[in-house]
C-alpha positions in Angstrom: 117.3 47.2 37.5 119.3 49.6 38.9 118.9 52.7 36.5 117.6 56.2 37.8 115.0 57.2 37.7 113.6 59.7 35.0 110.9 61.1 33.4 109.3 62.9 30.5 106.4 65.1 30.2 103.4 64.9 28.4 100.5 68.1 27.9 98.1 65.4 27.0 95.3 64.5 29.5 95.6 61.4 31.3 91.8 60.4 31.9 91.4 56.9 34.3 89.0 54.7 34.9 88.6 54.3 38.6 87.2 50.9 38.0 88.2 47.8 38.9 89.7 45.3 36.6 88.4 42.3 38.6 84.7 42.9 37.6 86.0 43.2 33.7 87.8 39.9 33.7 85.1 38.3 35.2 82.4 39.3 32.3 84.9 38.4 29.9 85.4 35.6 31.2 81.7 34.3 31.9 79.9 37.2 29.3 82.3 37.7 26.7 81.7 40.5 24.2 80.9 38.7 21.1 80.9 42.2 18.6 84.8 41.3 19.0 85.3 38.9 15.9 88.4 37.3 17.3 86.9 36.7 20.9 83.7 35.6 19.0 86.2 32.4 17.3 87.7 31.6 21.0 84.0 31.2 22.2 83.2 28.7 19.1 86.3 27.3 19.9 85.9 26.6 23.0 82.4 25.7 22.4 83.9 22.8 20.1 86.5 21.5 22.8 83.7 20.9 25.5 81.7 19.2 22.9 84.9 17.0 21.6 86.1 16.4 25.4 89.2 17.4 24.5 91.2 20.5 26.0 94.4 22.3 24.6 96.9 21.7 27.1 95.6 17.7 27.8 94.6 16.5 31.6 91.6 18.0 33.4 91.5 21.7 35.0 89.7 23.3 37.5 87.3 25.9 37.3 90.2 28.6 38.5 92.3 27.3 35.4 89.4 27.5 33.3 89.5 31.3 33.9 92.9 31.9 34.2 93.4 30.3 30.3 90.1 32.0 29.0 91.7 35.6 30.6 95.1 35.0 29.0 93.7 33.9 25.8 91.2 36.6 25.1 94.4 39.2 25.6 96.7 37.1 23.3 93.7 37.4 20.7 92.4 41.0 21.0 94.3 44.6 19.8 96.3 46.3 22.0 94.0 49.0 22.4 91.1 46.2 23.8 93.6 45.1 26.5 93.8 48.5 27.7 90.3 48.5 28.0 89.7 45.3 29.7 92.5 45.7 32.3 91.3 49.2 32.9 94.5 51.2 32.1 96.1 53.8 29.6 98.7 54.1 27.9 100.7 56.5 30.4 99.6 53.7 32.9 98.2 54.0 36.3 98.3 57.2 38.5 99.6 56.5 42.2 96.3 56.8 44.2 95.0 54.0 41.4 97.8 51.2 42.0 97.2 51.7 45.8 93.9 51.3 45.4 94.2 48.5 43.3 96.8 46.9 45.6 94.2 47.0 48.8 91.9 45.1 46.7 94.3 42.8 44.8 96.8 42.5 47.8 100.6 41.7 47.6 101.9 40.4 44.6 102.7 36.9 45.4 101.8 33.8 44.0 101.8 31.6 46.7 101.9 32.5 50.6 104.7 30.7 52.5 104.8 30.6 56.1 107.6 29.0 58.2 107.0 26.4 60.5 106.0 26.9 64.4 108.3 25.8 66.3 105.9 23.1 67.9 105.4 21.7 64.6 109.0 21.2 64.3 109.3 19.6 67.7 106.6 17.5 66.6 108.2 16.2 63.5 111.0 16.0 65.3 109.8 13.5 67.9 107.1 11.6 66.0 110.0 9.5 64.4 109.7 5.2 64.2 112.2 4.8 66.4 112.2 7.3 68.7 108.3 6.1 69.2 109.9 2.4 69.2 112.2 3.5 72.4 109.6 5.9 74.2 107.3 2.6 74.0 109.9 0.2 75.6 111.2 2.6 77.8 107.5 2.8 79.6 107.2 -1.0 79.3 110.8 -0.9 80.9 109.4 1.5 84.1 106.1 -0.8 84.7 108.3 -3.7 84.8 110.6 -1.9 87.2 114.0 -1.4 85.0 114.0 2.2 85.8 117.6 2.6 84.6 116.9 0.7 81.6 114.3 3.3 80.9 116.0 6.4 82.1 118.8 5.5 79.4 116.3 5.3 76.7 114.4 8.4 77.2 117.6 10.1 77.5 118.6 8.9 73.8 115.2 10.0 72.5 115.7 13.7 74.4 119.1 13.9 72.4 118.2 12.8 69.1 114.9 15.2 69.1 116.7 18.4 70.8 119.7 18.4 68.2 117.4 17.6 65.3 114.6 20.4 66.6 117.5 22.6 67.5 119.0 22.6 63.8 116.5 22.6 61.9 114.8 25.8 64.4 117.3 28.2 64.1 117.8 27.4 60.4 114.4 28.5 59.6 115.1 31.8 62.1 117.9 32.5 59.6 116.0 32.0 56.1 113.0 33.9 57.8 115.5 36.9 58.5 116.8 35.8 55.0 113.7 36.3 53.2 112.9 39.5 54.7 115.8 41.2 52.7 115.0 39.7 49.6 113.9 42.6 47.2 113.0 42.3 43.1 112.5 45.9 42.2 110.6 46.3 39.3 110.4 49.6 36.6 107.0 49.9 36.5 105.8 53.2 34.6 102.8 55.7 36.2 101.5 59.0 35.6 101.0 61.9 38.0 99.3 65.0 38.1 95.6 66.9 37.8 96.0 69.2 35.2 99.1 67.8 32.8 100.0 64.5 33.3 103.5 63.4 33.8 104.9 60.2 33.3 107.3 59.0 35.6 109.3 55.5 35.7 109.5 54.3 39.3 110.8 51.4 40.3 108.6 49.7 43.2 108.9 46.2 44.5 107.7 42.8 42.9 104.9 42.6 45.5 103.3 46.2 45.3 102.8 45.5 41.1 98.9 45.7 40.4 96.9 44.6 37.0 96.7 47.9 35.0 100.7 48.3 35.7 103.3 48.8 32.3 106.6 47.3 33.3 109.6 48.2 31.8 112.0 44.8 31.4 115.8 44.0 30.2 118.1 41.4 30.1 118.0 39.3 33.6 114.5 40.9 34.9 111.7 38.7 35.9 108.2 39.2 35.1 106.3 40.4 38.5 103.0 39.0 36.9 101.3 37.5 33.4 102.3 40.5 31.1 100.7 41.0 27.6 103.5 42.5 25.4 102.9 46.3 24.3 106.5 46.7 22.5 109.6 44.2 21.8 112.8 44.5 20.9 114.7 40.6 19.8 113.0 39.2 23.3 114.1 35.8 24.2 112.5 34.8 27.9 113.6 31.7 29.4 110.3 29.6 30.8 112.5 26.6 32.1 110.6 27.5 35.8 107.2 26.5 34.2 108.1 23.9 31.9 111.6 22.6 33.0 113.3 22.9 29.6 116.6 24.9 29.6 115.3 26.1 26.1 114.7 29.6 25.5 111.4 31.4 23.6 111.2 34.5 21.4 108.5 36.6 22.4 107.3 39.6 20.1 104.2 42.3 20.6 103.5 42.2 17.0 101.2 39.6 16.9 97.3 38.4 17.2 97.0 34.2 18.6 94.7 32.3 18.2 92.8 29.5 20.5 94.7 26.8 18.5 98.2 28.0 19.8 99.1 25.8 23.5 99.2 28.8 26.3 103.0 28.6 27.0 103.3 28.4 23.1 101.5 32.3 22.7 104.4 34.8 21.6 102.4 38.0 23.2 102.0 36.6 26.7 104.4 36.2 29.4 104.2 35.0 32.5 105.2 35.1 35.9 108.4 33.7 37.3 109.9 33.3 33.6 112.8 35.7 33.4 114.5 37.9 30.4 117.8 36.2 28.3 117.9 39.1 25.9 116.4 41.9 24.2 113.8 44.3 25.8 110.6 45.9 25.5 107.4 46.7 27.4 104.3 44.7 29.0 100.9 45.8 30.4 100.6 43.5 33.8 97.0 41.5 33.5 97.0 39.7 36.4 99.0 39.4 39.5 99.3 37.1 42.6 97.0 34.0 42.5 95.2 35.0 39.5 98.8 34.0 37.5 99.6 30.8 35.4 102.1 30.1 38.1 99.7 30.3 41.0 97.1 27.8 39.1 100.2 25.5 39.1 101.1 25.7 42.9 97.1 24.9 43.3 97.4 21.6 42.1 100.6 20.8 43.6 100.4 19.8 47.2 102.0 21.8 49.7 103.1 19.1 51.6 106.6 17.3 50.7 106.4 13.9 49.8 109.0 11.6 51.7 112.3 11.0 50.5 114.1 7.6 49.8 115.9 8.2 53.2 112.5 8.6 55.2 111.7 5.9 53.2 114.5 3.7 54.0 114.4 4.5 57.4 110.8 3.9 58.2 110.5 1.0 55.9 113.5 -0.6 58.3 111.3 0.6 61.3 108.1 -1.0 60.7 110.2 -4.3 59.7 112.2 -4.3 63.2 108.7 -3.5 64.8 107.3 -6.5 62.7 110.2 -8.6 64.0 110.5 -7.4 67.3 106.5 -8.5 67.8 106.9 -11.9 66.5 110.1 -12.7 68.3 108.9 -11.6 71.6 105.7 -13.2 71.3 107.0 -16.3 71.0 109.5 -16.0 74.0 106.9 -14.8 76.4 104.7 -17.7 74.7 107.4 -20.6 75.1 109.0 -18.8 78.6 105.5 -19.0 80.1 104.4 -22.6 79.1 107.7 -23.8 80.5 107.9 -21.7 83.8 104.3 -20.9 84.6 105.7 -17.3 85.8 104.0 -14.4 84.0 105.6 -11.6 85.0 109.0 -13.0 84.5 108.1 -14.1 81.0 107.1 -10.3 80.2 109.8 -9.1 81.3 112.7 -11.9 79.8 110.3 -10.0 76.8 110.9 -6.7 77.2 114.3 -7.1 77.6 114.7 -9.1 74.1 112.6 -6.3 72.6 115.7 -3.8 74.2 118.4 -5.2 72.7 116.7 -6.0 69.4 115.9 -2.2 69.0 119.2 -0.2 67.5 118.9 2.5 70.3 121.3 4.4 69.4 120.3 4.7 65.3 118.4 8.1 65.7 121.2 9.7 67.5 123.7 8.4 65.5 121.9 9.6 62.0 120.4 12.9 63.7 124.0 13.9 64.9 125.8 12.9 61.7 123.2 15.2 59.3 123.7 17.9 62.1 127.3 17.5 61.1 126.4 18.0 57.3 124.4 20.8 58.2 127.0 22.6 60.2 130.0 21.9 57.5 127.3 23.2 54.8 127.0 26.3 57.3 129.8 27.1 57.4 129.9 27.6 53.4 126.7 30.1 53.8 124.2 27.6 53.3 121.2 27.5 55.1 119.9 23.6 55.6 116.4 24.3 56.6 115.7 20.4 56.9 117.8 17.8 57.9 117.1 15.1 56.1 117.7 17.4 53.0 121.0 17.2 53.3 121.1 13.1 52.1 120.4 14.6 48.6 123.6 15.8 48.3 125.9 12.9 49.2 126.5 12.8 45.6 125.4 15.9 43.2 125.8 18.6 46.1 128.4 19.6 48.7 130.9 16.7 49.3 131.4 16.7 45.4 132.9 20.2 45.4 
């Protein structure tokens, strides 16, 4: 990725359509052009499959899916010359003033926006923990019944536990924020300039300023910045284990017309975001970018919030058992204490105190200060733990191992 840039120049004109590409798609999409024999099968095909209630891939999509796999499927089946035409570029692709226009309208070139947390939401998840609620609970019982030391202590253990885990986990997401703001794919992408005789130029621009209508210019190691319909290939093998897991590779070649029959990661013209180059070479228009990717449609259905680990779990599964205990037990001895001494308030408290010393008060620190002490050793290695409880994955595939 790290070539010169060069040029070559061509007397030819370069004439642009200054249309969009997104009102194209979406006619082809919902009004295809049935004079096109090969689009005119996809329809009949797809016709057939809503009749059957059966779908290529298996499962159920969304309407977004729906369009993203008709788009990609009408480029896999039409010419090269069609594609042009329905992502509204040429072959000396877009001129400057055309891929900033199209990047206002299209925005960045990222499939999925990630923001960091606020720091109040990591405060919150820091103190909304079983036990810490268990201790701030008893530790207000403990000042109404007038064990103010008793209290003081536990709030105390609660302030630790939450500042070192909130403290951690803060100014490891400061560092991967500062992180992720120097993180740069460059990409060749190729454009033409000029009024009169047009000159193509290869530039190389950054993943997130690539636009629809783009040609990208790809080697061994490069990613693909968007879903790219193959103009040229020379022995391409991509790798598409971040789609479908496999460590297998796939040849990919620009010689060739699909059909609807062929499963979408199966089609040999199309590639598609996030899958990287093993070997060979070639070149790709761009025909879609951001969230109108593959990859994007995937992220859509996954939710964005991480389910719990088998530590959480554990640990809240051993929380709601002690809380389950703790009530029975010390409804019983304020029961039996009261029936025999007739003394209510004394009962309550003889109950809050069994409640005390049946509560482990010092498990969050103890487990907060020993992942802390993961964290830091995995620090000082230049690893960024941006969540503590991340760091239990690796007792025995990650860091102690090696």
């Amino acid at each position: 990725m790290g070539t010169p840039k060069f040029f070559k120049i061509f007397t030819a004109n370069n004439r642009e359509n200054p249309a969009s590409s997104s009102a194209v798609r979406e006619n082809l999409v919902s009004k295809p052009n049935t004079q096109q024999n090969g689009f005119r099968s996809s329809i009949f095909g797809l016709l057939r499959r809503l009749m059957s209630g059966n779908k290529i891939d298996g499962g159920s999509r969304t309407e977004e899916e729906e369009k993203v796999y008709s788009w990609l499927y009408t480029l896999a089946q039409s010419d090269k010359d069609m594609v042009f035409e329905y992502v509204r570029s040429t072959e000396r692709g877009l001129s400057f003033t055309e891929a900033e226009k199209r990047l206002r309208e299209n925005g960045p070139n990222f499939p999925v926006e990630y923001t960091f947390p606020s720091w109040w939401h990591l405060l919150w998840n820091a103190l909304f923990h079983p036990f810490n609620i268990i201790l701030i609970v008893l530790s207000a019982l403990s000042y109404i019944s007038g064990e103010d030391l008793n209290g003081c202590i536990m709030l105390v253990l609660v302030f630790i536990s939450v500042s070192l885990r909130f403290y951690q986990e803060y100014s490891s997401s400061k560092a991967a924020m500062k992180l992720s703001e120097f993180l740069r794919c460059p990409v060749k992408v190729q454009r033409c300039a000029g009024r009169v005789v047009q000159t193509e130029l290869l530039v190389q621009v950054d993943q997130s300023d690539v636009v629809p209508g783009d040609i990208v210019i790809f080697e061994p190691g490069d990613l693909f910045p968007g879903d790219v319909r193959l103009l040229t290939s020379k022995n391409l093998v991509v790798s598409q284990s971040s789609l479908t897991g496999e460590s297998g590779t796939d040849e990919k070649t620009a010689d060739v017309r699909e059909d609807q029959r062929t499963p979408l990661l199966d089609l040999k013209n199309i590639c598609f975001m996030g899958t990287s180059v093993i070997s060979g070479s070639g070149t790709g228009l761009v025909v879609s970018t951001g969230s109108s990717t593959y990859m994007s449609t995937m992220f859509s259905t996954i939710g964005k919030r991480k389910p719990p680990d088998d530590f959480e779990k554990g640990i809240r599964r051993i929380s709601y058992v002690l809380i389950s205990v703790m009530l029975v037990v010390v409804t019983i001895i304020v029961l039996t204490d009261y029936f025999t001494s007739h003394y209510l308030s004394e009962s309550i408290l003889f109950g809050i105190s069994v409640a005390s010393a049946l509560t482990p008060q010092m498990l969050p620190l103890i487990a907060n200060t020993s992942l802390a002490k993961g964290a830091l050793a995995m620090a000082r290695d230049r690893c960024i733990v941006k969540s503590l409880t991340a760091y239990t994955r690796h007792g025995i595939h990650g860091y102690p191992m090696h």
